[in-house]
N, C-alpha and C positions, 0 to 999 in steps of 0.2 A: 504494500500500500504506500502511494504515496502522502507525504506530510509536508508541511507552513510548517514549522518552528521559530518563535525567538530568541535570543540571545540575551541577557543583560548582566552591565555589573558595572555596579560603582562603588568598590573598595579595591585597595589595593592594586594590583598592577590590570588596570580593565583587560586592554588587549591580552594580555598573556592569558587573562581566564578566562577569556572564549576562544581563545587557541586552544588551550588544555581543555577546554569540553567539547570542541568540535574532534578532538584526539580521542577522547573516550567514548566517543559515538562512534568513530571510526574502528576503535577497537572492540567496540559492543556489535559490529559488522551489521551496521547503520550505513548505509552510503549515501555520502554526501552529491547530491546532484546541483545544486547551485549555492552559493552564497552571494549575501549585500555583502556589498562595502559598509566599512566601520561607520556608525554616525555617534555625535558627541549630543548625546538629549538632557533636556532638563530634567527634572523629575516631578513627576505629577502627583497630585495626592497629598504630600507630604516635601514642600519644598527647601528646610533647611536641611540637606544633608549634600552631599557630591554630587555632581553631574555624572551622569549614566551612560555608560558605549553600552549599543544594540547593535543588533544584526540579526538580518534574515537569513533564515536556510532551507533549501527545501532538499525533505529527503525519502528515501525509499528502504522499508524493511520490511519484512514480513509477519513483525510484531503487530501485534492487536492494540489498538488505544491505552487498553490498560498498561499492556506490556512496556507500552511506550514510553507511559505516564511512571510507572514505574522504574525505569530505566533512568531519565533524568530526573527524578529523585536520589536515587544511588548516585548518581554523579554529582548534586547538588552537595548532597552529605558525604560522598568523598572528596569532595575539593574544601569542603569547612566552611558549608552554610549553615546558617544556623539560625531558626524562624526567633525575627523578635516582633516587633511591633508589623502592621498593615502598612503597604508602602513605603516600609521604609529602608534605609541601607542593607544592597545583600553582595556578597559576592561574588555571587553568580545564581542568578534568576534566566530557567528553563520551560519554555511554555511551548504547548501544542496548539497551535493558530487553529490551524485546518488538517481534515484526515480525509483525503477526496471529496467525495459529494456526505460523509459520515453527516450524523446530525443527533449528537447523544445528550441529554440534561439529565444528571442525576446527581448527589451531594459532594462530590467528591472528583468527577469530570465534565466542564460540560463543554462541548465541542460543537461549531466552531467557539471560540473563545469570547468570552459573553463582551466584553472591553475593547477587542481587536478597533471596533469601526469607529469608536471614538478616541484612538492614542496614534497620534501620529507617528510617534516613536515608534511604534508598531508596521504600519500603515506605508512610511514613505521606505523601509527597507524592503517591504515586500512586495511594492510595487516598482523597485528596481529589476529585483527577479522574476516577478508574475503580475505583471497589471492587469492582468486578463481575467485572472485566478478568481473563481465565483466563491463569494459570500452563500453557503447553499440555502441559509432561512433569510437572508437579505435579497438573493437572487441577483445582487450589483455586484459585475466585479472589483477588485482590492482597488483600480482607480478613480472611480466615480464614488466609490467609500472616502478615500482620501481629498478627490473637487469638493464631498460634499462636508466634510468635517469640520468642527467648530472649534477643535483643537485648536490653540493660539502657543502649545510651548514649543520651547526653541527645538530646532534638530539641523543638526551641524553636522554636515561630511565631513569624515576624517581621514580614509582612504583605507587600505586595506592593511593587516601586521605590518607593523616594521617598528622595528626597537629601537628606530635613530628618530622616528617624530613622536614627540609625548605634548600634543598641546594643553594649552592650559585652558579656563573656563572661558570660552568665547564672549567677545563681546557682543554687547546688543547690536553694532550693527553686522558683525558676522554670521548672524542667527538666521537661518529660515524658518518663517510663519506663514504656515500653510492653513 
């Protein structure tokens, strides 16, 4: 099946720990079929803590939702997350966007991702890789999600790993608001 996945993290070294989780996906024989470029977002919900690198991924396995959901949990708690407060500072934050046309609500998964059409942070990664990619209960694809959204926080491309650029918190006029 394929999957939308997110990426986030704002402690610590962001880029290297969505390197290191897209490596344990790789190694959970998860295959990677596209990534976003890195983007530098604000954080929504809960604004005084670090700005957030995201990234989109889209990928393919022949894990079940749950399996999946499971999956990046074990990677979340093997790199040293650890749930504190709602929205607020993680490590590294793992989410299932989309699972093809799937469409499951229950306590614990609900897919697609109930937040996806309103976070741009979400939104403008995924419509580097799939602008086409259907909402299946919204029936719009991921970029008429994003024309339509009221999101206003920043999201800053920062381009893809690399250890020699580490920007710092963009300025307001660096910010795209979409």
């Amino acid at each position: 099946m394929t999957y939308f996945l997110s990426l986030g993290s704002n402690l610590g070294d962001k880029r290297r720990n969505l390197k290191r989780a897209i490596g344990h996906l790789k190694k959970a024989s998860v295959r990677i079929l596209r990534a976003s470029s890195l983007y530098q977002t604000q954080p929504v919900g809960k604004a005084d803590q670090p700005w957030f690198v995201n990234q989109a991924v889209e990928v393919e396995t022949d894990r079940t939702p749950w399996a999946l959901l499971a999956l990046l949990q074990s990677i979340e708690k093997k790199m040293g997350r650890t749930k504190t407060i709602r929205n607020g500072p993680r490590l590294i934050d793992l989410d299932i966007l989309l699972a093809a046309d799937t469409i499951m609500d229950t306590p614990d998964l609900v897919i697609p991702h109930p937040r996806m059409a309103a976070r741009n942070f979400v939104l403008v990664p995924l419509c580097e890789i799939a602008p086409g990619v259907l909402h299946p209960v919204l029936g719009k694809p991921a970029a008429a999600l994003l024309a339509e959204s009221c999101d206003r926080s920043g999201v800053h491309k920062i381009g893809r790993w690399s250890s020699r650029s580490r920007p710092s918190e963009p300025q307001a006029r660096n910010r795209i608001f979409l």
